[in-house]
C-alpha positions in Angstrom: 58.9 124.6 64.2 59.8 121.1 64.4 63.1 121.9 65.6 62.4 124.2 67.9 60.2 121.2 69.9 63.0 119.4 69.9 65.0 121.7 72.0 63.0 122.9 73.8 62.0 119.6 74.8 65.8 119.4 75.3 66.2 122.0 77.4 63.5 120.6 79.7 64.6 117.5 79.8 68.5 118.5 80.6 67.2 121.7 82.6 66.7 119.5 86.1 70.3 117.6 85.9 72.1 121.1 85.3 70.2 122.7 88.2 71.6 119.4 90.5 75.1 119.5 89.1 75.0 123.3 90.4 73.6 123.0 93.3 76.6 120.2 93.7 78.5 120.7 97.3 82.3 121.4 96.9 84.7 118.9 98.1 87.0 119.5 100.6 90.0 118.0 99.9 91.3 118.3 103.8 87.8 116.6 105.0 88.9 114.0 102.3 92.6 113.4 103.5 91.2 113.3 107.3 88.8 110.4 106.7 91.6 108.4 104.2 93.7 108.7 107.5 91.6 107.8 109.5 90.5 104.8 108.1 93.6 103.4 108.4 94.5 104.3 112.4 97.0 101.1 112.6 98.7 102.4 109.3 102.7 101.4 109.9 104.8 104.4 109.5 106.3 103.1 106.3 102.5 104.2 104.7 102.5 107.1 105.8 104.2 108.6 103.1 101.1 106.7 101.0 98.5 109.3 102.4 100.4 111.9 100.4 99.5 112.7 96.8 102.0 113.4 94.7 101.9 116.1 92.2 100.5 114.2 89.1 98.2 112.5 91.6 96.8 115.9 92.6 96.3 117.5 89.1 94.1 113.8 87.9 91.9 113.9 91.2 91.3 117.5 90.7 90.4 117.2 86.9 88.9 113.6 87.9 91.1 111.9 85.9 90.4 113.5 82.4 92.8 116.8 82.5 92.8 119.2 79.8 95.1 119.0 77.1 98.1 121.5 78.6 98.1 119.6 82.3 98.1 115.6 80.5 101.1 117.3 78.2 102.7 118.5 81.9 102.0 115.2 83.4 103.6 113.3 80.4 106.3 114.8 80.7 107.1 115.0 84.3 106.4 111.1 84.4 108.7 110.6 81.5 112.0 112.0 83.1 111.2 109.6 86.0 111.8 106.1 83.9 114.8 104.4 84.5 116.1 101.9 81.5 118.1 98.6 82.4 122.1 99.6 82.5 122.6 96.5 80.1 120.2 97.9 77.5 118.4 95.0 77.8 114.5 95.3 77.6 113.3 91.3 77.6 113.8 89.1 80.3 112.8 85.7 81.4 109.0 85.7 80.3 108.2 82.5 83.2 109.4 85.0 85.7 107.1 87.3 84.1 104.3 84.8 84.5 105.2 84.2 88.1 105.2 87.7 88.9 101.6 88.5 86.7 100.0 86.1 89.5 101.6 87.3 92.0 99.2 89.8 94.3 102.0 90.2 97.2 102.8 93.5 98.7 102.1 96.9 99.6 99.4 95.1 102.0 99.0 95.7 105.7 99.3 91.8 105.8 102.6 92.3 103.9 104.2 94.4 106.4 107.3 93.7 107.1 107.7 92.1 103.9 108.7 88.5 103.4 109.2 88.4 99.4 109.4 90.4 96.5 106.4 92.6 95.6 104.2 90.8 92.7 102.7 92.8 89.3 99.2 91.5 90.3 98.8 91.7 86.5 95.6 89.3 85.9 93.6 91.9 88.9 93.5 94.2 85.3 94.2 92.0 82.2 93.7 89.0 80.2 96.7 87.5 79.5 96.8 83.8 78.4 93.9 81.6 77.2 94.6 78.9 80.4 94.0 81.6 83.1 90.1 82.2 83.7 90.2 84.5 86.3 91.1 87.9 85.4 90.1 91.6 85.5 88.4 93.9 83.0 89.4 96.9 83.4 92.5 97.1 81.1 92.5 95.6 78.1 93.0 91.8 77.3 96.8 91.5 76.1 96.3 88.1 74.5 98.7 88.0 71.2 99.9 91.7 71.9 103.2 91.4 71.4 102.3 88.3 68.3 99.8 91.4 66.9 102.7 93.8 66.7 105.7 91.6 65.2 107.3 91.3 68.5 109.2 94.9 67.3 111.8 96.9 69.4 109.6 100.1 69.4 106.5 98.4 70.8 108.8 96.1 73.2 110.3 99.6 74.5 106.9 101.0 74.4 105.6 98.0 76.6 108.9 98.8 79.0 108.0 102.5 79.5 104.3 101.7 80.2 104.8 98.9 83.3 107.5 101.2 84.6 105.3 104.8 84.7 102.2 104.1 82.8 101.2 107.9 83.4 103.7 108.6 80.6 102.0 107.2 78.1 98.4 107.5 79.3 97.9 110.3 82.2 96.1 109.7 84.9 95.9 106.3 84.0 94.4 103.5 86.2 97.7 101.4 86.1 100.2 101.5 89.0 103.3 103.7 88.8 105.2 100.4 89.3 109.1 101.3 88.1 109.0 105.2 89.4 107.3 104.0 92.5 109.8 100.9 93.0 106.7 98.7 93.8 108.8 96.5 90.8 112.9 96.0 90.1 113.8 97.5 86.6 114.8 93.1 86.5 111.3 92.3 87.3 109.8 94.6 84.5 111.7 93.2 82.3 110.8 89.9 82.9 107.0 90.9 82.6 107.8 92.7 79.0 108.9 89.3 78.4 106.1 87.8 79.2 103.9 90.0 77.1 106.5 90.5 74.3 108.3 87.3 74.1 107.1 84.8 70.9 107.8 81.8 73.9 105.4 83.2 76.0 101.8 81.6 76.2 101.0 85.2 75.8 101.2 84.9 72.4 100.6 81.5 71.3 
């Protein structure tokens, strides 16, 4: 009898918030794409191509970013074939550069436009990464000691590689930029920023 309360209470409880998520409007993705555009009116043409999604951006808007199991697989894969490793084989570059390029916010801006330097990794908007910077996002994780925590290995240097370049690969639908597969970053710049997370030098890890 007890139980039976307890659901019932349950249902009345949960009853309201179903009937609202039903009674839900659809979106319309068109209505959606027309006000994006049209928020940005003096949008140079070299955005334009921005206002498109691409095919793993449609599936994780439709799915809202949590696809089932068969699309992430599909998405994984797609993003995979699209990384591009250094000719030299060399995964580690100069982690200062790294460091440089981690604080660096430039690009892809209407203010950047046309651009007068190299793009930046804008990598402290997201992460934690030394104990001297105190300004820094939350919403990856802190990377202090990361590559110190796994013994600076190849696999997890690679790993670290793959996941600047086209972090979809690893994590679908995942908040970080495309920044390799979307050449908002040089394969040399991504190096230098596995450096900086990798590299036993690196305040990183210290």
């Amino acid at each position: 009898m007890r139980n039976l309360a307890l659901v019932t209470a349950a249902l009345v409880l949960v009853g309201p918030f179903a009937a609202r998520a039903a009674d839900k409007p659809a979106v319309d993705p068109a209505k959606v794409d027309a006000a994006v555009i049209a928020a940005f009116p003096t949008a140079p043409p070299e955005w334009h191509s921005r206002f498109v999604q691409d095919e793993t951006m449609k599936e994780c808007s439709l799915h809202e970013n949590s696809p089932p199991k068969a699309v992430a697989d599909a998405i994984q894969k797609r993003e995979r074939a699209r990384i591009e490793y250094p000719a030299d084989g060399k995964l580690v570059g100069d982690w200062k550069e790294g460091e440089k390029l981690a604080q660096s916010g430039y690009g892809l801006r209407f203010t950047d436009y046309p651009p007068r330097r190299v793009n930046g990794g804008n990598c402290y908007a997201c992460h934690q990464l030394t104990k001297a910077e105190v300004s820094y996002g939350t919403i990856g994780p802190s990377l202090l000691g990361y590559g110190k925590v796994r013994n600076f290995s190849e696999a997890d240097t690679k790993a670290v590689y793959e996941k600047i370049y086209d972090a979809q690969a690893a994590y679908p639908c995942s908040n970080m930029p495309r920044f390799g597969a979307n050449k908002v970053l040089t394969v040399d710049q991504i190096k230098d920023l596995v450096a900086l997370v990798m590299s036993p030098e690196s305040p990183v890890n210290k």
